[in-house]
C-alpha positions, 0 to 999 in steps of 0.5 A: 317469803316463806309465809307467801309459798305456804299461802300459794300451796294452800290454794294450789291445793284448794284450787287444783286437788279440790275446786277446779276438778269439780269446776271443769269436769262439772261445765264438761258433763254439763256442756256434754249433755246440754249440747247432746254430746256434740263431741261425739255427733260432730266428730267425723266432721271436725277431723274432716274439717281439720284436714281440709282447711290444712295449709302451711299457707293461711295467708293474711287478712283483715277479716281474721285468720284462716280456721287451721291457722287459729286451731294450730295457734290454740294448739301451739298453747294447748301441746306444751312440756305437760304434754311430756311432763303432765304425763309423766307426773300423773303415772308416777302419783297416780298410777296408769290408770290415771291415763284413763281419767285423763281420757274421760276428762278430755272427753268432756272438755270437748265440749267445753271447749266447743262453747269457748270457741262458739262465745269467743266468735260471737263476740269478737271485735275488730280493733285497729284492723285486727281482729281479737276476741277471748274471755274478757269479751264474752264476760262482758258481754254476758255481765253487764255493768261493774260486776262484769268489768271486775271479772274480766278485769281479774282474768286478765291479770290472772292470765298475763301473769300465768301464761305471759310471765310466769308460765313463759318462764317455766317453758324456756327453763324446761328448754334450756334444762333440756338442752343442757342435759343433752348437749351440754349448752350453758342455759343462758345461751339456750335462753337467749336465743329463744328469747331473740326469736320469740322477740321477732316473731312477737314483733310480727304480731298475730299474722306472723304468730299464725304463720309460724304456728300452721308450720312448726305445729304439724311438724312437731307433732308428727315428730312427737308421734313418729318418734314414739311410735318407733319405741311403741312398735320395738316394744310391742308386748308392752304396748297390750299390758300398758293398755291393760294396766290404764284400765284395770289401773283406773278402777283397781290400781293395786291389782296393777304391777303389784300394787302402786304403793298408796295409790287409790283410785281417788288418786287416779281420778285426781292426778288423771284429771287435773293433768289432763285438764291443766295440759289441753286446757279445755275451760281455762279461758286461753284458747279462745282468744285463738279461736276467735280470730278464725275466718269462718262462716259461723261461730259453731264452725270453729266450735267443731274444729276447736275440739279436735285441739283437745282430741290432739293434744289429750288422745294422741299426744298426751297418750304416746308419752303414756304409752312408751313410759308404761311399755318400756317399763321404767315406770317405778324408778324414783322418777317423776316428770320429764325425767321419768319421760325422758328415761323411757325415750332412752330405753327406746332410742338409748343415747338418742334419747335425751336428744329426741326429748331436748328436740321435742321439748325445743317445738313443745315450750317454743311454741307453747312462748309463742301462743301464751304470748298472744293470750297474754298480748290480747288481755293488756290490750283490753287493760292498758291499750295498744302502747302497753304491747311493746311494753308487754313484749319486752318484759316477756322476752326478759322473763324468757331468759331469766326463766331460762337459767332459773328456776324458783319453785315459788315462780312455777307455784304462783303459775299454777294458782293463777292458771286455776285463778284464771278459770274462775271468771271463765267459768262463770260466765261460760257457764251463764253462756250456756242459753246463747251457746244453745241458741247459736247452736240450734241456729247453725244445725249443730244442735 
């Protein structure tokens, strides 16, 4: 066992602190260019978009879902514990300015995502009446033969054991840790609830994974944001040295509070990007399979609204916890994580605090179970056909409780690698994309 955990650091950290930084930001700054900064020319429309398909009652159809509802399930995915946590981390290794570097990454992932969405709709299918679509599809569809059968076959099982196993584990122990630090409540008990109401709305399938997420995803979020927005507006003379300190901590983080001891700005760059990257999951191949079941008039249009999930996600969620961590001063504690998060909430609302987190972290995980379910469901579709789902479901919903009373480091490190493993085939045939994704742009005038 202790072999197998050196063997998962070693390519953690290949893949995570090297390979991927590289990968990601790379398709970014490509994609960027290669779409002539769409993220910036069709942002007012996507936050015109975003508002006007607004409903907590999308509807059903057989034609896929509504364009709000597949963003806030792509959301639901996209805003989870690393939205508290992710952010958390990256200030504790790599110093405010790794916010900074957090933001540019998720700039450039806007674009990548743009293409995700745009080859998740062009290539979508409708099996069973249902629509669904994603990586495996757009590999395929671009690799002919056995070389594109292999690949989408590696990303399926890379996702169904990141996010529909593993990574579903990690969620519902961050929830009953949450929930056993602010009220006490044994963890199995935590788990077991979450697993039963994940389990019903599982069985609903994606019409009822949609008709949960447009609901629960606007009312999270605004509690997320309300919520630090009190602590922000309370401690407002630190809201200005927080900002000071994301800039000058980008580029000379020892002229920040003194000097973060060890902390260089390749740090910076490398704990920004990576948690940036990892929290709103612009390249990684999971969102697309929410996109895909959009309704709209063409693939560029859920492109559009697809980026404003990362705009979310990145510069509004991502950033509140940065912000209140850094204005409330806690930074330089000895903590890290959601510890380090949930200390700075209890500055702001003292005992309250640590129920504000458990509350936002219940929506965050909860949400997040619900979406990796899906990603997860459509790829053992493609492996093993319609029998296995149930199969699928039930192992989920046992891997929802198990997780939630344990916790293995070797579980949460083998989630991370096959996070990063997953990107790989994505990657790859996202980026062998790029000549449709142009073409179907110019075709719709968003290029």
């Amino acid at each position: 066992m202790e072999f197998i955990a050196k063997i998962v650091d070693l390519v953690n950290t290949f893949l995570w602190d090297y390979a991927l930084l590289v990968l990601l930001l790379g398709a970014g700054i490509i994609f960027t260019f290669r779409l002539k900064f769409i993220q910036v020319r069709k942002f007012g429309e996507g936050m015109r978009s975003l508002f006007g398909n607004f409903s907590l009652h999308g509807g059903k159809s057989e034609e896929g879902l509504s364009s709000f509802q597949a963003l806030t399930t792509a959301i639901a995915a996209q805003v989870g514990t690393g939205n508290i946590a992710g952010a958390a981390t990256a200030i504790a290794s790599g110093g405010p300015g790794s916010i900074f570097w957090m933001w540019v990454s998720a700039f450039f992932g806007m674009a990548t995502i743009y293409a995700e969405a745009v080859m998740a709709q062009h290539t979508r299918k409708v099996e069973n009446g249902t629509v669904i679509g994603g990586p495996v599809y757009y590999i395929k569809y671009i690799f002919k033969g056995s070389f594109g059968k292999f690949l989408a076959g590696f990303f399926s099982v890379a996702i169904i054991l990141a996010l529909g196993f593993m990574g579903n584990m990690v969620q519902s122990n961050s929830i009953g840790v949450a929930f056993n630090n602010a009220f006490h409540v044994p963890t199995i008990a935590v788990g077991i609830f979450v697993a039963i109401v994940a389990a019903i709305i599982f069985i609903g399938g994606i019409n009822r994974i949609a008709s949960f997420t447009e609901k629960i995803v606007p009312i999270m979020a605004l509690l997320y944001v309300l919520g630090s927005l009190i602590i922000l507006v309370t401690h407002l003379p630190g809201v200005g040295t927080a900002f000071k300190d994301i800039f000058v901590g980008a580029f000379s983080p020892q002229s920040v509070a003194g000097g973060m001891l060890g902390v260089t700005v390749q740090k910076a760059m490398r704990f920004g990007v990576a948690r940036g990257l990892f929290s709103n999951e612009a390249g990684m191949g999971s969102t697309p399979h929410a996109h895909a079941t959009a309704k709209v008039s063409n693939p560029c249009e859920q492109g559009i609204i697809a980026m404003m999930g990362v705009f979310i996600d990145t510069f509004i969620i991502l950033t509140m916890t940065a912000l209140v961590i850094l204005s409330t001063g806690v930074l330089g504690n000895g903590q890290t994580g959601a510890e380090l998060a949930q200390s700075a909430f209890n500055v702001g609302f003292g005992d309250f605090g640590n129920i504000f987190i458990a509350i936002c972290m219940l929506f965050f995980a909860f949400t997040t179970i619900i979406g990796w379910y899906y990603f997860g469901e459509v790829n053992v579709r493609h492996l093993f056909g319609n029998k296995a789902v149930k199969v699928y479901a039930v192992i989920v919903v046992i891997f929802v409780i198990i997780g939630s009373t344990l916790k293995v480091d070797l579980v949460w490190n083998m989630a991370d690698m096959f996070n990063g493993l997953m990107v790989l085939p994505n990657l790859i045939a996202l980026l062998a994309c790029m000549k449709v994704v142009t073409s179907i742009s110019k075709e719709h005038k968003a290029l």
